[in-house]
N, C-alpha and C positions, 0 to 999 in steps of 0.2 A: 413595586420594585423592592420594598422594603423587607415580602417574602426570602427573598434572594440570600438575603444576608444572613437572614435566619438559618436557612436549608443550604447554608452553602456546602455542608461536610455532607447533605444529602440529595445533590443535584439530580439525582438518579429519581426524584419523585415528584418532578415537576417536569413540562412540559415546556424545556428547554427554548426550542423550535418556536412556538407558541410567544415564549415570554422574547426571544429575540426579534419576532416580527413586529410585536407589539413595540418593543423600545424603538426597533427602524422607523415605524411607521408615524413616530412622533416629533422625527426631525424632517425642518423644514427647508424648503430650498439655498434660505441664506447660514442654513448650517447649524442654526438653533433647532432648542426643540422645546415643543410644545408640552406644558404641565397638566393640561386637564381640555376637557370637550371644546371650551367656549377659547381655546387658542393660545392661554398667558404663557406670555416668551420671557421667560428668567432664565440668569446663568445657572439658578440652584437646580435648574432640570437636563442642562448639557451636563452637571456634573454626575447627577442621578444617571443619568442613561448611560453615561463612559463608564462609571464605578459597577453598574449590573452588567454591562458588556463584558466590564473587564474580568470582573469575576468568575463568567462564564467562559472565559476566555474566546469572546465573539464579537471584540471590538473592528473588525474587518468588515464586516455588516453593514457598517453605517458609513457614510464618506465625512472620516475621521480631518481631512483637510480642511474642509469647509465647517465642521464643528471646531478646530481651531480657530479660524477665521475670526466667526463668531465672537468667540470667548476674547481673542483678541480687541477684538471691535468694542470691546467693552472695558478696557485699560483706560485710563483716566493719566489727565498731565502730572499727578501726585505720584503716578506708580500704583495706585490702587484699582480697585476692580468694583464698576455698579451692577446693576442686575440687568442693562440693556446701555445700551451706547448713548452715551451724554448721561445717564447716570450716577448719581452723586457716588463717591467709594465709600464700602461701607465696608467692615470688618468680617461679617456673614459671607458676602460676597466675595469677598476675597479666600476666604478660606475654598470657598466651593471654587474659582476661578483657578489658584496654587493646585487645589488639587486635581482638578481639571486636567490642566497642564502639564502636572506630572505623568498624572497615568498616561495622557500620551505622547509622551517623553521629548515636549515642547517647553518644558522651566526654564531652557535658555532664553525665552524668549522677553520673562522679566526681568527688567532692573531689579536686582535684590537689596542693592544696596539702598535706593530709593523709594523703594516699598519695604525694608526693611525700618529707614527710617518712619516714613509713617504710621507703620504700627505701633514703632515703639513711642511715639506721640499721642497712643490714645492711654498710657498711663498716668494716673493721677496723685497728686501729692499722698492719697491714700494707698495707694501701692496698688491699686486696683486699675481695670483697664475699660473705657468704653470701645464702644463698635464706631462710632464719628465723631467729630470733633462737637461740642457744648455741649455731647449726653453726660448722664452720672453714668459710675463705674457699673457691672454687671458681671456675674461670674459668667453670663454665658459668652458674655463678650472676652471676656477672659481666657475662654475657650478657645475662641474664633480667632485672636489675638496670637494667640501663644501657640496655636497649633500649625500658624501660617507662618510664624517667624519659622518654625522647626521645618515645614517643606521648604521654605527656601534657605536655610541653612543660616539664618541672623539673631538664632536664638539668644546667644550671647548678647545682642543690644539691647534688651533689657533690662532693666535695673533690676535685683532681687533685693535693693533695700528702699527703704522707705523714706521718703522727704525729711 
């Protein structure tokens, strides 16, 4: 899938068709989809498949209701998002879950205000941010952090100074 992103300005050289049956063919009854041979059901692969769908603009392929479902079934009493339902929330997850939801034009469906605040709980007295609560800070969590406040429009709850 990561072809995709590549080749997007050169969709014309890929086997469109081919890569759309393959994303269909990886989601599963309960509306997840499958990462690899041996079955693992993450939300970071509902996101993968909507985001190559979408780009191709062939997200009608797949029954995009029951991949909501899903992604839903994975929201957390914090507002946060795990990678399967009872899932602890983690920052990663949430970014792929926000963006999930976007693309198929389901973000009403999070609390923002409530998941806005717990992201901005994973900043540290160092102005840095973890992906869960008791990790140290990481820039990629930083990432994951900051790029999820921005889908759901709470960017401003974070601090841009420092303890």
């Amino acid at each position: 899938m990561h072809q995709i992103l590549c080749l997007y300005d050169s969709v014309d050289v890929i086997d469109v068709d081919k890569v759309v049956e393959y994303v269909k063919g990886l989601q599963q009854e309960d509306g997840s989809f499958a990462g690899d041979k041996w079955g693992e059901i993450d939300t970071r692969f509902s996101f993968c498949a909507v985001a190559t769908l979408a780009l191709l603009g062939k997200m009608d392929m797949i029954n995009v209701d029951k991949a909501v479902e899903f992604v839903l079934s994975c929201m957390n009493f914090d507002g946060g998002f795990g990678c399967r339902p009872g899932s602890e929330s983690h920052a990663g997850q949430i970014y792929c879950c926000t963006g999930f939801l976007s693309l198929t034009g389901q973000l009403h469906q999070v609390n923002a205000d409530l998941l806005g605040w717990w992201l901005c709980e994973r900043q540290l007295p160092s102005g840095g941010l973890n992906g869960r609560p008791e990790k140290l800070p990481d820039v990629c969590y930083s990432w994951w952090v900051l790029a999820s406040l921005k889908i759901i429009g709470r960017i401003h709850f974070v601090s841009n100074c420092f303890y």
